[in-house]
C-alpha positions in Angstrom: 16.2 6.6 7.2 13.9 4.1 6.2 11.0 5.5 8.2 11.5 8.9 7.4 11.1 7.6 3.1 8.1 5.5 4.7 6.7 8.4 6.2 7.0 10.9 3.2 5.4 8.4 0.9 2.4 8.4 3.0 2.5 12.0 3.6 2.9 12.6 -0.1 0.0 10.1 -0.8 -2.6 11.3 1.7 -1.8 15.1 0.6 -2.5 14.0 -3.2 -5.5 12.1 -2.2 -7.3 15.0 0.4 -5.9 18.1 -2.0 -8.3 15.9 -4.8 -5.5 15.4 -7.4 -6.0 12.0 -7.6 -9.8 12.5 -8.6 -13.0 11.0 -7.2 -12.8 7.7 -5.3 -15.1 5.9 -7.5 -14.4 6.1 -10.5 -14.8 2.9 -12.7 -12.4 -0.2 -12.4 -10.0 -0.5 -9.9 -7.3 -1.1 -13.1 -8.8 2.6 -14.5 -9.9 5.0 -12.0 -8.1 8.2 -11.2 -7.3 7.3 -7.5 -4.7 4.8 -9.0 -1.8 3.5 -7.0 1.0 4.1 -9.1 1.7 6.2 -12.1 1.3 2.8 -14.4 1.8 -1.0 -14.6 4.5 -1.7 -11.8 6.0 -5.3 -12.3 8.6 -6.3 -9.2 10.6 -9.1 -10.1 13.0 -9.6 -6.6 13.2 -8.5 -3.3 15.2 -5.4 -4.4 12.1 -4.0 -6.6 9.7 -4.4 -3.7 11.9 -3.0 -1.0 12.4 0.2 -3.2 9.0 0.2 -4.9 6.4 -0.8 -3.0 6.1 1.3 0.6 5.0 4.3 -2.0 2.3 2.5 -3.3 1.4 0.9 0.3 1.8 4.4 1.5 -1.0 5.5 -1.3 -2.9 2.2 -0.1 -3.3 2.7 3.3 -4.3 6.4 2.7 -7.2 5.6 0.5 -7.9 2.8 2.7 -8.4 5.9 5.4 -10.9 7.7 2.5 -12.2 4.7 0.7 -14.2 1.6 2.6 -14.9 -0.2 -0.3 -11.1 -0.4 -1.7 -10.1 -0.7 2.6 -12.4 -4.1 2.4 -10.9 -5.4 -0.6 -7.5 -4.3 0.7 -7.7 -6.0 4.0 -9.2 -9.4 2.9 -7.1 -10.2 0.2 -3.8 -7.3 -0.5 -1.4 -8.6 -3.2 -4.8 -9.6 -5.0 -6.1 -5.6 -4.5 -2.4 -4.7 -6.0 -2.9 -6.7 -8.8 -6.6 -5.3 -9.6 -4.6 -2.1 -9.6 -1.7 -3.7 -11.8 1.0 -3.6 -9.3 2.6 -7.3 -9.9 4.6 -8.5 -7.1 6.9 -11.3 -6.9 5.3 -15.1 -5.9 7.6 -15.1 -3.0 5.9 -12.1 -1.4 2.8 -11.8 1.3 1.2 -9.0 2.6 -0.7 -8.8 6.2 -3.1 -5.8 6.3 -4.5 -5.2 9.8 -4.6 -3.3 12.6 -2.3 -2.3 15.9 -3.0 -3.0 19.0 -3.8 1.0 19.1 -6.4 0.2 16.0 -4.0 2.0 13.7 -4.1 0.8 10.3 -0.9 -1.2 9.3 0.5 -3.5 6.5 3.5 -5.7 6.7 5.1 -7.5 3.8 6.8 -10.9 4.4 9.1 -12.8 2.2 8.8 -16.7 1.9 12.1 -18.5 1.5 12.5 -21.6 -0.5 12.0 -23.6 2.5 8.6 -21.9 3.1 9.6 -19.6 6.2 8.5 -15.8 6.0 11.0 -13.0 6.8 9.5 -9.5 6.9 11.0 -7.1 4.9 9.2 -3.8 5.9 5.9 -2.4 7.6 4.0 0.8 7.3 0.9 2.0 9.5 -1.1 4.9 9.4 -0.4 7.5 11.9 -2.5 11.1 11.7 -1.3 13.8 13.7 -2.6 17.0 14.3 -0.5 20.2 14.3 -1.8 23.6 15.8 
């Protein structure tokens, strides 16, 4: 079930972003332009928030990464820091990897830190195209 949400957000994301709704890649601050992540300021305050909020705006993420090298650079060196540019707040307790599989497929996985310090991953996305005849 959880893929299948996963897999919609992306889908919905990349159609926005190659049917040109979401407007030209570069346009202005990352906090203003058109290609924004979510619909407004997102501010996740426990692991509940994140696991229902934040693989649709990863989803959008990793599509414009697909479109977009600049924001993919930003994206991959330093994610929760990109999110925040883009004023998607997460909680202090939550990391983000951004890489890629050992098939050189984009992917991002999100870790939660306990209070002893140890990370626990709470969901990962990658980018998968397909093509349909």
């Amino acid at each position: 079930m959880e893929r299948m949400n996963l897999w919609h957000s992306l889908g919905r994301a990349w159609a926005e972003l190659s049917a040109g709704q979401a407007g030209r890649v570069d346009e202005g601050a990352p906090g203003q332009d058109r290609m924004r992540l979510a619909h407004g300021p997102v501010q996740m305050d426990n692991r509940g928030d994140v696991e229902r909020l934040l693989p649709d705006i990863l989803g959008r993420a990793l599509a414009r990464s697909w479109i977009d090298q600049d924001f993919r650079g930003r994206f991959t060196l330093d994610p929760v820091g990109t999110l925040a540019d883009y004023r998607v707040q997460l909680p202090d307790t939550i990391s983000i990897e951004v890489g890629l599989t050992d098939t050189l497929r984009p992917r991002v996985i999100v870790y939660e830190r306990d209070r002893v310090g140890r990370k626990r991953r709470l969901l990962s996305l990658k980018l998968i195209m397909t093509a349909d005849q």
